[in-house]
C-alpha positions, 0 to 999 in steps of 0.5 A: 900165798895166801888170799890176804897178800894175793888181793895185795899185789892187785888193790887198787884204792879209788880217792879221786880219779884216774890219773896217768903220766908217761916220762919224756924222752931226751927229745920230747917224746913220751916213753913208758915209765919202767914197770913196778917189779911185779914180785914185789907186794905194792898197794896202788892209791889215788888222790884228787886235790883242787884249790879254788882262787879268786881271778886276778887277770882279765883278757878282753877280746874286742874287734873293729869291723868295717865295710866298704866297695873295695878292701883298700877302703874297707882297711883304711877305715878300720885302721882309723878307727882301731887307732882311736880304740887303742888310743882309748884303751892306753889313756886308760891305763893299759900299756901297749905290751898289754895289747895284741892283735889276735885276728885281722881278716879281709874277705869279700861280701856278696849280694844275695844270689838272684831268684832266676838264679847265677853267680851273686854280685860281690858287694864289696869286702870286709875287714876284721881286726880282733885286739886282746886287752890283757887287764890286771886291775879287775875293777877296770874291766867294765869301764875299759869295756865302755870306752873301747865301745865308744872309741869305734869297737863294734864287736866284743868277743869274749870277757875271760879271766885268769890266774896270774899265780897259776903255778902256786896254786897247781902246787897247792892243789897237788899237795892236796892229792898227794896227802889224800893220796898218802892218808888212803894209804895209810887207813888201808894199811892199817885196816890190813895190819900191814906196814907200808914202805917206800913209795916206788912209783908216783905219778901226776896229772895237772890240770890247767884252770880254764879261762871262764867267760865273763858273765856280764850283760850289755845293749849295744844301743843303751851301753853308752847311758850304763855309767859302766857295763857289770862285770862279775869275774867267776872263781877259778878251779885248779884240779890236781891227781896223783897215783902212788904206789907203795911196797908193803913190808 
């Protein structure tokens, strides 16, 4: 064999980065994907494809967290004032399956341990009740953000936005990779004067946009004389990458 065919069987041509994917058995779990003949000359490539796309969700993480001597009031004091924050986010339009709780938690406070030294004094306990607003009207976010603020939400834990047409994308991005892929292929083979063939191996690897945080700035003590919070919703990556390998004739 001479060195031009041995190199053949062994070239790997980097385009974009790693990628591997194992198949999944009938019951879920990953099973190794049947070798590639290793008699037959091949000529592995990669690609890499990544589509940006404006957001066009948002999830708004607010929460509303009391205090009192006893959980019993702690709960009943939070419920009062969560009713009148999801009040306000549904006369604004939201609709209550856009609502969901993410968090309620009750745990007990307690005094600062004292000098001579001993157990600390409970003081009392405190409740957390975390709502997730889903928001398909960008625009709104800044104002929902206000006027949960001002129905009694005292704590505001994340501003997230999101692709509602995730799908699409990924598929655009794994186009991509697969054409960068594919044109790889076709340079190297020619630059070797050889035909490529069939693709006998294909594997892929999508990556999920992230939920990027809001960039947004907000006094609690001035937020109520802002006409509304500034909201600014970053672009969104979508990356994909693809191994190939093909038979060369």
């Amino acid at each position: 064999m001479s060195a031009v065919r041995r190199m053949l069987t062994t070239l790997v041509v980097l385009a974009g980065f790693t990628a591997a994917a194992q198949t999944q058995g009938p019951a879920g779990s990953p099973q190794p994907r049947p070798p590639v003949d290793p008699q037959v000359r091949t000529l592995r490539v990669e690609g890499t494809g990544e589509v940006k796309a404006q957001p066009d969700e948002a999830f708004i993480d607010v929460a509303v967290e009391t205090s009192a001597q006893n959980a019993k009031a702690a709960g009943e004091e939070n419920a009062k004032r969560m009713e009148k924050v999801l009040a306000a986010l549904t006369g604004a339009g939201i609709a209550k399956r856009d609502l969901q709780t993410r968090n309620y938690n009750v745990y007990p406070e307690y005094m600062p341990p004292p000098p001579q030294g001993g157990e600390p004094k409970l003081k009392g306990y405190r409740v957390s009740n975390l709502v997730s607003v889903h928001v398909t009207d960008l625009s709104k976010v800044g104002s929902l953000l206000d006027k949960a603020l001002a129905a009694g939400a005292n704590r505001v834990d994340s501003v997230r936005f999101g692709l509602s047409r995730e799908d699409a994308v990924q598929g655009e991005a794994l186009r991509q990779a697969v054409a960068r892929a594919r044109k790889s292929a076709e340079v190297l083979a020619a630059s070797l004067n050889v035909k490529l063939g069939a693709v006998l191996d294909a594997s892929t690897v999508t990556e999920a946009p992230r939920l990027y945080p809001a960039t947004f700035a907000m006094d609690m003590a001035e937020s109520r004389a802002a006409p509304t919070t500034p909201i600014q919703p970053e672009e969104q990556t979508v990356q994909a990458k693809v191994t190939l390998i093909f038979a060369i004739q």
